[in-house]
C-alpha positions in Angstrom: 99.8 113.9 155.6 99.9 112.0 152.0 102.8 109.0 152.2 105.2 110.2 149.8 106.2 106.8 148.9 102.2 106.3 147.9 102.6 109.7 146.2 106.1 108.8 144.0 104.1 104.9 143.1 101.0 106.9 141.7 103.3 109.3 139.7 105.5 106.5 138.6 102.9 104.2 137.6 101.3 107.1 135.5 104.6 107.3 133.0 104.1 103.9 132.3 100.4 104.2 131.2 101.2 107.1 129.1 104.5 105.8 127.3 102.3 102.3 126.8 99.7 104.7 124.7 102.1 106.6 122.9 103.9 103.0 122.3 100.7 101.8 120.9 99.5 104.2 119.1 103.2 104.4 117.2 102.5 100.7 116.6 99.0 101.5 114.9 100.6 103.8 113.1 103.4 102.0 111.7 101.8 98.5 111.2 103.0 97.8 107.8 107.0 98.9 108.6 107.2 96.7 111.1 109.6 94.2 111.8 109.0 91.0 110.1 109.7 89.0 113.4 107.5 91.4 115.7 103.4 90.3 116.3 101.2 93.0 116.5 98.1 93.4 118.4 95.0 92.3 116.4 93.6 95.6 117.7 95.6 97.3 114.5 93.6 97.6 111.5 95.5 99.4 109.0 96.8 98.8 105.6 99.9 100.7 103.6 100.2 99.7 99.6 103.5 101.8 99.6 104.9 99.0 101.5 103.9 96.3 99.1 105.3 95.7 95.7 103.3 97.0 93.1 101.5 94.4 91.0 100.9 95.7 87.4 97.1 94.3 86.6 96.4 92.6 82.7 94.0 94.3 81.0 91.1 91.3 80.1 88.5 90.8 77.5 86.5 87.5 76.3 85.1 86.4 73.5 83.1 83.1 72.8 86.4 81.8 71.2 89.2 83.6 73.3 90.2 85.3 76.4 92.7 88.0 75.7 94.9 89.6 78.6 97.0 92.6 77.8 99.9 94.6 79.3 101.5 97.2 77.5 103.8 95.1 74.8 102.5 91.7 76.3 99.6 89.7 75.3 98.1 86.7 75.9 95.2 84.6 73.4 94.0 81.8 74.6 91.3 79.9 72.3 88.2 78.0 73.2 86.3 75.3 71.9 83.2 73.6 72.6 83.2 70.1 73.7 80.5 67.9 72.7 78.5 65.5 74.9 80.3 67.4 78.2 78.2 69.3 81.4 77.9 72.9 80.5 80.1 73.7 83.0 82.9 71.4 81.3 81.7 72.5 77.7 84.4 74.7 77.1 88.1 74.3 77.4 91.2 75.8 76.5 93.0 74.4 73.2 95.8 76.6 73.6 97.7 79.6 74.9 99.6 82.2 72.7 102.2 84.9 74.3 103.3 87.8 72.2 105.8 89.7 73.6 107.8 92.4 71.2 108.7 90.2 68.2 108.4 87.2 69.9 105.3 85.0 69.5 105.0 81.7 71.5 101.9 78.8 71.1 101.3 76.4 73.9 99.1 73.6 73.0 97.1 72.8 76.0 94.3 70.5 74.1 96.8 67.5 74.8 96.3 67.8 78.8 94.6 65.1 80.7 93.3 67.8 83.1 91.4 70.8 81.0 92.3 74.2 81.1 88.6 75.8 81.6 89.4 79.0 81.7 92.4 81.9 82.3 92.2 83.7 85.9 95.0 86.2 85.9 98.5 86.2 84.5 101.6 88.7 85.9 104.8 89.7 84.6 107.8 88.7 87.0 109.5 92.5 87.5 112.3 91.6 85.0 110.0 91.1 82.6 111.4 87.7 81.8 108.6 85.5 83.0 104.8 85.3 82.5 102.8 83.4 85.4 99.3 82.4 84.2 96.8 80.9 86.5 94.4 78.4 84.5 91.2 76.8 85.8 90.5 73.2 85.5 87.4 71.5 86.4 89.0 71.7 90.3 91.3 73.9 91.2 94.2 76.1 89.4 97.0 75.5 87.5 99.8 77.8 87.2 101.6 78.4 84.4 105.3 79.9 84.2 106.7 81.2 80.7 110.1 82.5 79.4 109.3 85.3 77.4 113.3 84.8 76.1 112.8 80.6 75.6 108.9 80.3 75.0 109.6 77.5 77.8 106.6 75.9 79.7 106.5 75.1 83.3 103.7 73.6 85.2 104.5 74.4 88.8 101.7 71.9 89.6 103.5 68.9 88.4 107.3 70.2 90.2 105.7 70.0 93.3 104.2 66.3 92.4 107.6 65.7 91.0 109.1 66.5 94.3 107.1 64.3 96.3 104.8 67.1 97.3 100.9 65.6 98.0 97.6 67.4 98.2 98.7 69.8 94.6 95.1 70.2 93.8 95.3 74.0 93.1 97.3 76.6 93.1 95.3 79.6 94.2 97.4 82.9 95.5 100.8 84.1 93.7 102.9 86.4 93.3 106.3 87.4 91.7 109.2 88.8 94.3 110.3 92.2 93.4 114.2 91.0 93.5 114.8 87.9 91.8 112.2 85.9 89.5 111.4 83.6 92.2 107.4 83.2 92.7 105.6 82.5 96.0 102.3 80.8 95.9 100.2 78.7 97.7 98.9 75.5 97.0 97.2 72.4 98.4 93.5 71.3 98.1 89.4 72.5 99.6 90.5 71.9 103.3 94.3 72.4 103.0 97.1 75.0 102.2 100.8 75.1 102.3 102.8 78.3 101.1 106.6 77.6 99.0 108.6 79.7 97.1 110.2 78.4 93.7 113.0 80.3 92.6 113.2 79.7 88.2 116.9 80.3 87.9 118.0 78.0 90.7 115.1 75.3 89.8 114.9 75.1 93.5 111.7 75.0 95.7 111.5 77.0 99.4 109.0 75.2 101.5 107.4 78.3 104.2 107.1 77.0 107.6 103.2 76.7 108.6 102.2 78.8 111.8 99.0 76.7 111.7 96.9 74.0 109.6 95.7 76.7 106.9 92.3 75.8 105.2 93.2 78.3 102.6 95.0 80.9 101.4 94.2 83.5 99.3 96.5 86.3 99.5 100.4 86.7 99.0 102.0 90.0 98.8 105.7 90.6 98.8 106.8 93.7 100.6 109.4 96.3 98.2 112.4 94.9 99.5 111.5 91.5 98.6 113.2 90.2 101.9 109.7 89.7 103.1 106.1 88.5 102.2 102.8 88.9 103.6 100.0 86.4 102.9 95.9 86.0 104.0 95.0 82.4 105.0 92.2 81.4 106.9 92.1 78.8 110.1 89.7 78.2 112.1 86.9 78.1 109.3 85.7 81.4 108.5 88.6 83.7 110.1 91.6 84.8 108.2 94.9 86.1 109.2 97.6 88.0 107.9 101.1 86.3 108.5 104.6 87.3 107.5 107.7 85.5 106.2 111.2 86.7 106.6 113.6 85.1 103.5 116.5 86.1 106.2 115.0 84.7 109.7 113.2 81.8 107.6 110.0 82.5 110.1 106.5 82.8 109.6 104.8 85.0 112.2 101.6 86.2 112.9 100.1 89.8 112.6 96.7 90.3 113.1 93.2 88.7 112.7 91.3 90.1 109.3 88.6 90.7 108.8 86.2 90.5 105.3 86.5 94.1 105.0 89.9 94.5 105.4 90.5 91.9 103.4 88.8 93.4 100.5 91.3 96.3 101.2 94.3 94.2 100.7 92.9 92.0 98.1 92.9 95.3 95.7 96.3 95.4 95.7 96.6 92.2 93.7 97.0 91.1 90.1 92.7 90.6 89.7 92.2 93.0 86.7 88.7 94.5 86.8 88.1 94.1 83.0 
């Protein structure tokens, strides 16, 4: 005769296996809804752009005097000139940047900057439509640009974070707008180091995101609808990227899951890159 204690043990130890499926499989399922403070397994491999906030994409097309970015009544001209005596790769540089928005038509001389703009990479709209970000190249790294589309006002987010002591401000390579306020995430820092902050432009006031890790890079950021969390790509160790998110309430950084380069092409289509 069976021991019906051995019998109850084998039956009870059987739930548990099947609600730890059903509980996984409801994880997989629900990867991008999840709690910002919860880690999921890196087993979960799935990616929901209904939970991200939507990043309209600039229209771009080049000339050899201009690069042109469009979006609906928005545009942006920057002209070129050729340098004399420079590497080809430093030949040309921007002289300056001109944002035409309804009836309103701002310049920006950039000729005068000790550091040359080479080149525009992407620009977004913040979701009020009150601010232009423009990412610039320079001989190293990026610049980014913020611009009141109600002022015509110039900020160089590269030079705030210099201003406030920051160190390492190479470049600024990943951005993006929050879908609440116009405060910007972005990451910034130089080839072997990245630190993520948020700068709010009404306050004039910087957020500085915990680091999980020593990031090498980042090159990611997406805020989620709700704007009371963002998601971001960085890589560490060499070669293997993450995904980490950031609660504005909890102030936290957690991790999510280990990326790979294909998914990461699958997330990196939801950003601002406009495919000409």
């Amino acid at each position: 005769m069976k021991n019906p204690r051995l019998k109850y043990a084998t039956a009870f130890l059987s739930s548990i296996v099947l609600v730890g499926s059903v509980s996984g499989f409801s994880i997989a399922n629900a990867n991008s809804t999840l709690h910002p403070n919860t880690h999921v397994q890196s087993s979960v491999n799935t990616i929901n752009p209904s939970v991200y906030q939507s990043v309209t994409k600039f229209k771009k097309s080049e000339t050899p005097n201009q690069v042109i970015w469009k979006e609906n009544n928005v545009s942006l001209v920057a002209k070129k000139m050729e340098l004399e005596n420079a590497p080809s790769s430093e030949k040309s540089v921007i002289t300056s940047i001109t944002i035409k928005t309804g009836e309103q038509n701002y310049t920006i001389k950039t000729d005068g900057y000790n550091d040359k703009l080479r080149n525009i990479s992407s620009a977004v709209l913040s979701p009020s439509n009150t601010w232009l970000a423009i990412q610039a190249r320079r001989s190293a790294g990026d610049t980014l640009l913020l611009i009141n589309l109600k002022t015509g006002k110039s900020t160089i987010v590269n030079d705030l974070l210099k201003a406030k002591g920051k160190k390492n401000v190479e470049s600024i390579a990943a951005y993006n707008w929050s879908p609440k306020e116009d405060q910007i995430a972005f990451s910034y820092g130089d080839t072997s180091s990245s630190s993520i902050a948020i700068y709010n432009t009404k306050k004039d006031a910087f957020i500085y995101l915990p680091r999980e890790t020593d990031y090498i890079s980042t090159s990611l950021i997406l805020w989620h609808k709700d704007g009371k969390s963002l998601d971001y790509i960085s890589e560490y160790p060499s070669d293997q990227k993450k995904l980490y998110r950031y609660s504005m309430d909890s102030k936290k950084v957690k991790p999510v899951k280990k990326i790979s380069q294909n998914e990461f092409q699958k997330w990196f289509k939801l950003d601002k890159y406009s495919t000409n």
